[in-house]
N, C-alpha and C positions, 0 to 999 in steps of 0.2 A: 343592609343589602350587600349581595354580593357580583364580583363582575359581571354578569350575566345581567342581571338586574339592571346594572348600572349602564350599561350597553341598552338595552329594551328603553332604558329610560332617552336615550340618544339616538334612538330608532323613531320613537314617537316622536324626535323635534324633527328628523327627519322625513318624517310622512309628511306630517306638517308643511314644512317648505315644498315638498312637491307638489300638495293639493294648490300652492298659493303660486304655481308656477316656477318655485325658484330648482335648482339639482338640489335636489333630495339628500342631504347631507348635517348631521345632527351632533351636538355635541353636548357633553356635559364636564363638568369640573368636579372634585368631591374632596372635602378635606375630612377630617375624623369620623370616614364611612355614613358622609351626609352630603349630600345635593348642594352645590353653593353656586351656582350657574348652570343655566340649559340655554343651548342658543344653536339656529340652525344658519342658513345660507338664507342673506339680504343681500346679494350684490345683483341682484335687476331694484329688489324693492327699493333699498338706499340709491340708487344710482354710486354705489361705490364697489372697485375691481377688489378693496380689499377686507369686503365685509362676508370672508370665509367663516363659517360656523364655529370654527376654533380659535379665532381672534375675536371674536366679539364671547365669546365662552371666558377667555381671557378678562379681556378688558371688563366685563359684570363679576367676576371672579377677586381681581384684582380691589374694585368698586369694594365687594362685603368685606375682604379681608383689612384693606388699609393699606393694599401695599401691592408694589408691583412686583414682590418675591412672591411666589408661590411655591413654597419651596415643600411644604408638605402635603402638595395637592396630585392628583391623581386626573387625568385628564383620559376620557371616551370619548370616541369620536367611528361617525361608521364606514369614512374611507381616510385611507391611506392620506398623510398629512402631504400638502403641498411643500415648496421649497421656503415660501414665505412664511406657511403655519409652522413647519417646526422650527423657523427662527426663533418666531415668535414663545415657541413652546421649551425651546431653551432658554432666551434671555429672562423668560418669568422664573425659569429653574424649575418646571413642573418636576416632580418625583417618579412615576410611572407614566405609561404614553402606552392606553392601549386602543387597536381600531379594527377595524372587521375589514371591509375588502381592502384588496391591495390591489393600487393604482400603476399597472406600467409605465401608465404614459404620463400619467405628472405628478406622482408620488416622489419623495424624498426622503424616506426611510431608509427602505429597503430594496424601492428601484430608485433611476436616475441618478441624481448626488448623494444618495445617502450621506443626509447633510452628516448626520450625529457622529459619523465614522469619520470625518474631515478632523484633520488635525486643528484647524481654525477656528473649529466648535466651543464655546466657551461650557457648555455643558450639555448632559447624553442622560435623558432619563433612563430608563429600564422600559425596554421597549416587548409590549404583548400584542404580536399579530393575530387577527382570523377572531377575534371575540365577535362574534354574532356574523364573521362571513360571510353565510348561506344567506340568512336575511338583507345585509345590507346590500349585498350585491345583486339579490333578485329586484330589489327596490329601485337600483340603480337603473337593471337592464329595462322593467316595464315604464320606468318615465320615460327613457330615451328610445324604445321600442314607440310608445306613443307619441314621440315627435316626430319621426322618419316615415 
């Protein structure tokens, strides 16, 4: 599969969570251009603030590898990572960080703290914005068009 794919495949967890209520936000892991975690947004379903699509993508990730390096993984995701997911997204050491829309107002990429550019960062994947943008963002605006 290639990034597109592997995006599509992170849009589908993300439908998913919208249908079941939760924001629409979908992730996947891939290590040797293979699936090794899909996981969307459970923080209404868990009652937890820190059950983002991309810590628990992590945490099932970590689970098949054996390790809490993930150091040759490749992480999709279809918005911009929060300030917490890309903690999380460095202390595993993911290798690439790519995600479709980009979140002004609580991203931490490449708005807000751009954690990865902070000197304090203990490490900064290879970051690819805008993979399936058009999509994840239209997905984004008709759940929350539906709740207003």
């Amino acid at each position: 599969m290639n990034a597109p794919s592997f995006m599509h495949l992170a849009l589908k967890a993300a439908e998913s969570a919208g249908t079941s209520g939760e924001v629409p936000i979908g992730c996947v892991v891939v290590r040797d251009n293979e699936v090794i975690a899909t996981a969307a947004n459970r923080t209404l379903t868990d009652r937890d603030p820190t059950a983002h699509a991309e810590l628990l993508a992590l945490r099932q990730a970590a689970q098949v590898i054996g390790s809490e390096r993930l150091v040759d993984c490749d992480l999709y995701v279809t918005l911009e990572p929060c300030t917490m997911c890309a903690g999380g997204i460095s202390f595993a050491r993911i290798r690439r960080l790519y995600y479709g829309a980009a979140d002004p107002k609580g991203g931490a990429v490449d708005s807000g703290v751009r954690f990865f550019a902070q000197p304090t960062c203990h490490h900064a994947p290879e970051v690819y914005s805008a993979v399936g943008e058009q999509e994840a963002a239209t997905l984004l605006r008709q759940f929350f068009k539906a709740r207003r």
